[in-house]
C-alpha positions in Angstrom: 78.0 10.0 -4.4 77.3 11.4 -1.1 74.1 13.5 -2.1 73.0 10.2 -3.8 73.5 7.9 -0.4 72.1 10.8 2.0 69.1 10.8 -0.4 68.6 6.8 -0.2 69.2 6.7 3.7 66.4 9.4 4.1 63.9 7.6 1.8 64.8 4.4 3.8 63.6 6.2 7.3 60.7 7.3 5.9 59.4 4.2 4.9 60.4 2.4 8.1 58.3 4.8 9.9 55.3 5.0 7.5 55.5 0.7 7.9 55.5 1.5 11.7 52.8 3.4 11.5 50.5 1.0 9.6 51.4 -1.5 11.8 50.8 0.1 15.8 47.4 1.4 13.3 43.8 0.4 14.7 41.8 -2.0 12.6 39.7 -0.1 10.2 35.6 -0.2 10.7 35.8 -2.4 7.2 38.5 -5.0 8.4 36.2 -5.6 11.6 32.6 -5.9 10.0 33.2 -6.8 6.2 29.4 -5.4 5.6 30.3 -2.4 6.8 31.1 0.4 4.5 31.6 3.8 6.2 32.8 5.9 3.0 29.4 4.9 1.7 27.0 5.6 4.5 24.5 7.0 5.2 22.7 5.4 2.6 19.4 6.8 1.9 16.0 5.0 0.1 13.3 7.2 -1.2 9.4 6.1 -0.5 7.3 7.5 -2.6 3.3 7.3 -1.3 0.1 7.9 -3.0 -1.9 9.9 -0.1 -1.0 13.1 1.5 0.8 13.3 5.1 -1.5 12.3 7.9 -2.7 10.0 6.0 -1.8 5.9 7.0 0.4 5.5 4.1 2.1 8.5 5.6 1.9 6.7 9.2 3.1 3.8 7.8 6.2 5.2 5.9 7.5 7.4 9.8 7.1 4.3 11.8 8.9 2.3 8.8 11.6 5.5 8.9 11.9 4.8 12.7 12.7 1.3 12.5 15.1 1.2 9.6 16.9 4.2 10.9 17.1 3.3 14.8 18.4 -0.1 13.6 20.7 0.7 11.4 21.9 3.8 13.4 21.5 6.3 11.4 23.6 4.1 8.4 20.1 3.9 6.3 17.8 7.0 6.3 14.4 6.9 4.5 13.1 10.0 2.6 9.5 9.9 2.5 7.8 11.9 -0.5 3.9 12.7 0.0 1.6 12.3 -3.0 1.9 15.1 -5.2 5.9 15.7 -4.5 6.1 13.3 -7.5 3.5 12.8 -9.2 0.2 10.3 -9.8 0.1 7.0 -8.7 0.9 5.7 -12.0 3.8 8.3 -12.4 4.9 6.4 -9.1 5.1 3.3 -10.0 7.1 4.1 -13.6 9.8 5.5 -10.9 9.9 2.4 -9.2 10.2 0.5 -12.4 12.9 2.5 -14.0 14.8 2.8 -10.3 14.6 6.6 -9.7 13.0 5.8 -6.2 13.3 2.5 -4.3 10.2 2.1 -2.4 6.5 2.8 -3.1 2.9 2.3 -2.9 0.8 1.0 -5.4 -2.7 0.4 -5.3 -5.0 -2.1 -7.3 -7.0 1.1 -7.7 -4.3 2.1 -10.5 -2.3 -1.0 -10.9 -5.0 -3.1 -11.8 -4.5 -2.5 -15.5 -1.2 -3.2 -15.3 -1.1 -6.5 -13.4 -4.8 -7.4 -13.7 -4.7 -10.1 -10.6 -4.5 -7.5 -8.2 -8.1 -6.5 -9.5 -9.2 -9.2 -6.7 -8.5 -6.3 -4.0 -11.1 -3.9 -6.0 -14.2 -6.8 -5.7 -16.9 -5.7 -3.4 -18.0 -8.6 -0.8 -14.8 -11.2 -1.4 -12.7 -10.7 1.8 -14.3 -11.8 4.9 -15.7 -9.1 6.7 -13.5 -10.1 10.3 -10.7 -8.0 10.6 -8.6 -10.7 12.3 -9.6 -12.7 9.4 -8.3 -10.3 7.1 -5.3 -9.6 8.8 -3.9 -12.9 8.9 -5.1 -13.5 4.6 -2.9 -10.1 4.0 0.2 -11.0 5.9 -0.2 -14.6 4.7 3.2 -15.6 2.8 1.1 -17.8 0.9 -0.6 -14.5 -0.7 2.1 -12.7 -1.4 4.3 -15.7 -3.0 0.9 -16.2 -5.5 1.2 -12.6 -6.4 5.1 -12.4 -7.2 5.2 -13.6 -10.7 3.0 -11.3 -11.8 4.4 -8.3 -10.2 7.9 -9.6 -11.3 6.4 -9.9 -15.0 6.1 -5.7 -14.5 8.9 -5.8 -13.2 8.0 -5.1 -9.9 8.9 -6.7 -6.5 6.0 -7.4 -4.3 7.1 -6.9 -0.6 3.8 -6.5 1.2 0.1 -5.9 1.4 -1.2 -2.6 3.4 -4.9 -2.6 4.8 -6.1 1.0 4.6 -9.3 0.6 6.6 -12.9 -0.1 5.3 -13.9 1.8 1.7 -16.8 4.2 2.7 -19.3 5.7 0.4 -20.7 9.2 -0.3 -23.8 11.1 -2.1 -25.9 13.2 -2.0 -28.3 10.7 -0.9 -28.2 7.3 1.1 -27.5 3.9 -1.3 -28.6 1.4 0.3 -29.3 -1.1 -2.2 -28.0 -1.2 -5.6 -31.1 0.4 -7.1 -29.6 3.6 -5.5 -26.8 3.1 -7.3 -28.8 3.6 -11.1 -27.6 6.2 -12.8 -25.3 7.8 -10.4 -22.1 9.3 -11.6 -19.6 7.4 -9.2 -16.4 8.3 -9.3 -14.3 4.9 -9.0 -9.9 4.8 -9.0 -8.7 4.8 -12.4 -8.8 1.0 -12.7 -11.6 -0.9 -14.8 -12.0 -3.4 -12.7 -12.7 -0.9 -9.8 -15.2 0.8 -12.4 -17.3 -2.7 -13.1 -17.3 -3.2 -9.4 -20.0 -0.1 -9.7 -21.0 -0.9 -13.3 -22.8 -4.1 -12.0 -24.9 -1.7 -9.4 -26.2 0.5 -12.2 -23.8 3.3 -12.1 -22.0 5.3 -14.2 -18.8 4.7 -13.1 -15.9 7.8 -13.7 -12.3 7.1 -13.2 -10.5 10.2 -12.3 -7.3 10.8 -10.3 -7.7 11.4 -6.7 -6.5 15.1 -7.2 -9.7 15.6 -8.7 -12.0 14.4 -6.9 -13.3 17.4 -4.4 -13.5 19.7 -7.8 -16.1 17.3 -9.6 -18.1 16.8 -6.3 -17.9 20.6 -5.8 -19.2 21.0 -9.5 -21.7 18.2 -9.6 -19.6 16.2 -12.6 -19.7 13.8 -10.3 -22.4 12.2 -8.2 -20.6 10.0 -5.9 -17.6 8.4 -4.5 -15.4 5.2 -3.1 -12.6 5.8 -0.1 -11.3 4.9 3.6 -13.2 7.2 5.9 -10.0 8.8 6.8 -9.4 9.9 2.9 -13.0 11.2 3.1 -12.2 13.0 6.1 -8.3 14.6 5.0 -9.6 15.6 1.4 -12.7 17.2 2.9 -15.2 15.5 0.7 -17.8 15.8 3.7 -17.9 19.1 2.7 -19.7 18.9 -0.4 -21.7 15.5 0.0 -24.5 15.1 2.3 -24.3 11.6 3.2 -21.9 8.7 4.1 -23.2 5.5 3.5 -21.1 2.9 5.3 -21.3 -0.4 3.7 -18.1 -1.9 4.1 -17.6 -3.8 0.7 -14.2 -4.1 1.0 -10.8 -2.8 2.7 -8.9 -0.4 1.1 -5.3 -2.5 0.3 -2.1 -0.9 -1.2 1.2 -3.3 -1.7 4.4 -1.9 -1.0 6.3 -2.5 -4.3 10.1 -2.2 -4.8 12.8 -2.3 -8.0 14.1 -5.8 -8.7 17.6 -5.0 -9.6 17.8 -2.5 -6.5 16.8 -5.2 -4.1 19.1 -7.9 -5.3 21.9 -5.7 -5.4 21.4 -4.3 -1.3 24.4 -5.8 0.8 22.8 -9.1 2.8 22.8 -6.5 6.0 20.7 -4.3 4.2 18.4 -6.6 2.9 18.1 -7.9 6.0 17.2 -5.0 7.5 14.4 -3.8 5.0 12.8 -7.3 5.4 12.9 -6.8 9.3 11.3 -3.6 9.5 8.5 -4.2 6.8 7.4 -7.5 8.9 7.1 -5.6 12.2 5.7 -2.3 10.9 2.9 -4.5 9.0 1.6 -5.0 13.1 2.0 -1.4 13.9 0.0 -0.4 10.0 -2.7 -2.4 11.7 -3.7 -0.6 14.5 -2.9 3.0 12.8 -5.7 2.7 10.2 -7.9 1.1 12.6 -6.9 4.2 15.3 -6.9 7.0 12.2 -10.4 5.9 10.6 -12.2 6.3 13.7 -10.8 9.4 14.5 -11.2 10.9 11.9 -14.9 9.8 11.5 -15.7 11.3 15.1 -14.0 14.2 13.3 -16.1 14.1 10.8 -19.4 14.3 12.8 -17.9 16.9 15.1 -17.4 19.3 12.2 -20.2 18.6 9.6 -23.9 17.7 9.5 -23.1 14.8 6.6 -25.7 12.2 7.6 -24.2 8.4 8.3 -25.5 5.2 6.9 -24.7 1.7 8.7 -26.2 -0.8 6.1 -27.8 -4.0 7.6 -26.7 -7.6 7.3 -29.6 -7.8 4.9 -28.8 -4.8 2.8 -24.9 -5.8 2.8 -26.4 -9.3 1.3 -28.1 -8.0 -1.2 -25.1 -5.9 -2.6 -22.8 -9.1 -2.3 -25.3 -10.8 -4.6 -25.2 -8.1 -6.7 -21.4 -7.9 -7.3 -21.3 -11.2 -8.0 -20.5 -10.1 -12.2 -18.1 -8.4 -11.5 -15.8 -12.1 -10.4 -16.5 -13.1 -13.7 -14.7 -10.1 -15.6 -12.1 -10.8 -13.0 -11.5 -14.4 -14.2 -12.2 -13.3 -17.6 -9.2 -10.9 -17.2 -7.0 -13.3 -15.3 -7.4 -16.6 -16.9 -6.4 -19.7 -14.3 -4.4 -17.3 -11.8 -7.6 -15.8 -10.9 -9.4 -19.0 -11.0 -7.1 -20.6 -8.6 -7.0 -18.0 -6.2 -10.8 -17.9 -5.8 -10.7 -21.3 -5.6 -7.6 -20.9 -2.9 -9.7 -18.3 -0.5 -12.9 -20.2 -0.9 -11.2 -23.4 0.3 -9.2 -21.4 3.2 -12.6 -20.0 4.6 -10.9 -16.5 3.3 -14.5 -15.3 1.5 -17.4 -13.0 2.6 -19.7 -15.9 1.9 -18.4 -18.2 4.0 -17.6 -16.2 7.1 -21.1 -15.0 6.3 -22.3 -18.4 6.5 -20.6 -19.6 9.7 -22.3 -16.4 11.4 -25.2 -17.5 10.6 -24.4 -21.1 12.0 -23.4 -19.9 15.0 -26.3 -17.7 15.2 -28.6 -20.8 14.4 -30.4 -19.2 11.5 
């Protein structure tokens, strides 16, 4: 019986002192912040881009990296993957769908014949030509909350719309009107809408991925082609075209796209947080394409002899009245969405034609 008592009194101290313990114990990081969850930090979301680093989907991803990291403190790290760590642009967006990356961009220039209302951002001569104007249309909630549904339909969560800069265009010779455009082999995104957008010019529109681009230009299989000047510039495309025609059709616009499930299922914190960052960095996107495309234009013409076009009011007129078929595939494609949206930015004052037309008021012509 003694062995058996000694044996109970020792278990008894131990447990008074363990109790002790627990109780002179500090309160643990989850008992004071119920969002906090140290076992699981630091949590990390992978962005996947379409362009190459240095690029201002690149510049856009650091300074988003900054901000989610610095205000989480080092809890949330993003892992940025260039274009080509991957795969394509479509290969992106699959990721996203299926959950195997979290974040990404995904431009109308491929997503277009997927969710055919983003085909609106491919139109030549729709957006006002005011880059405050445009500004305040992109980061308009109004936008985004048309767009949703049929993003979600993919399913696909919207979270914002990226201006890229002004598309640019390059040849072998000026084009200046749409005649210039007959018969040219144009290489357009691999979107049909994007393709009809040059289709309605005359040319022969090719959709190829952007990989391929400088190889066809290099080989004459292609004649022509559509980006941001800073694309131009980082894929060297100068280097085998002999003029850039700048006629400022349209901005280049990529939307930030996420997984449903993933999103719902972030902790409110989290959440929180992503929304935070993406709101502020939309301000700091701004300026960083405005800053990169001029640099890298005044790169450009510090390295190469490729001639510059500035089309007129005139000659910008003239291709706005030409593009004007392409709206009508556009509705064709989109049924009422894309009749209510033109509608939408024609009543808002949101169209080429009418900041065109209160120019010329101003003006008095």
């Amino acid at each position: 019986m003694r062995p058996l008592a000694l044996c109970l009194s020792l278990l008894t101290t131990v447990m008074l002192i363990i109790a002790g313990c627990s109780e002179s114990q500090e309160p643990s990081t989850s008992d004071a912040n119920p969002d906090a969850t140290p076992d699981e930090y630091p949590v990390t979301w992978r962005f996947a881009l379409e362009e190459i680093e240095g690029s201002v989907q690149h510049a856009y991803a650091k300074a988003l990296k900054e901000l989610v990291e610095t205000r989480s403190d080092g809890r949330v790290e993003l892992e940025i993957f260039p274009y080509g760590s991957l795969g394509t642009s479509t290969q992106l967006t699959e990721l996203v769908r299926n959950g195997s990356v979290n974040l990404a961009f995904a431009s109308p220039g491929h997503l277009a014949n997927r969710i055919p209302e983003v085909g609106v951002f491919n139109l030549h001569y729709l957006f006002p030509d005011d880059e405050e104007a445009i500004r305040n249309l992109l980061t308009s909630p109004e936008l985004v909350t048309r767009f949703e549904p049929a993003y979600e339909k993919r399913n696909l969560k919207l979270l914002s719309f990226v201006p890229e800069g002004w598309m640019a265009w390059t040849a072998n010779k000026p084009l200046k009107s749409p005649a210039d455009f007959h018969g040219v082999r144009f290489r357009t995104m691999t979107s049909d809408l994007a393709a009809e957008s040059f289709r309605v010019y005359g040319a022969e529109p090719k959709q190829t991925p952007f990989s391929q681009v400088y190889n066809d230009l290099q080989l004459r299989k292609t004649d022509g082609q559509t980006n941001p000047i800073f694309a131009i510039e980082e894929m060297n495309f100068y280097e085998v075209q002999s003029t850039l025609t700048l006629g400022r059709p349209a901005q280049f616009i990529s939307s930030v796209v996420t997984n449903p499930d993933w999103m719902a299922a972030l902790p409110d914190n989290q959440k929180a947080l992503l929304e935070g960052a993406l709101q502020d960095v939309a301000v700091i996107a701004w300026n960083t394409q405005r800053e990169l495309n001029q640099a890298r234009l005044e790169r450009m013409l510090e390295s190469t002899q490729i001639k510059v076009v500035r089309l007129t009011d005139e000659e910008r007129a003239a291709f706005a009245e030409a593009s004007l078929p392409a709206r009508e595939t556009y509705v064709n494609s989109t049924g009422k969405f894309g009749t209510d949206l033109l509608d939408w930015l024609t009543r808002s004052g949101n169209t080429f034609e009418s900041h065109a037309a209160g120019s010329s008021a101003r003006n008095g012509s």
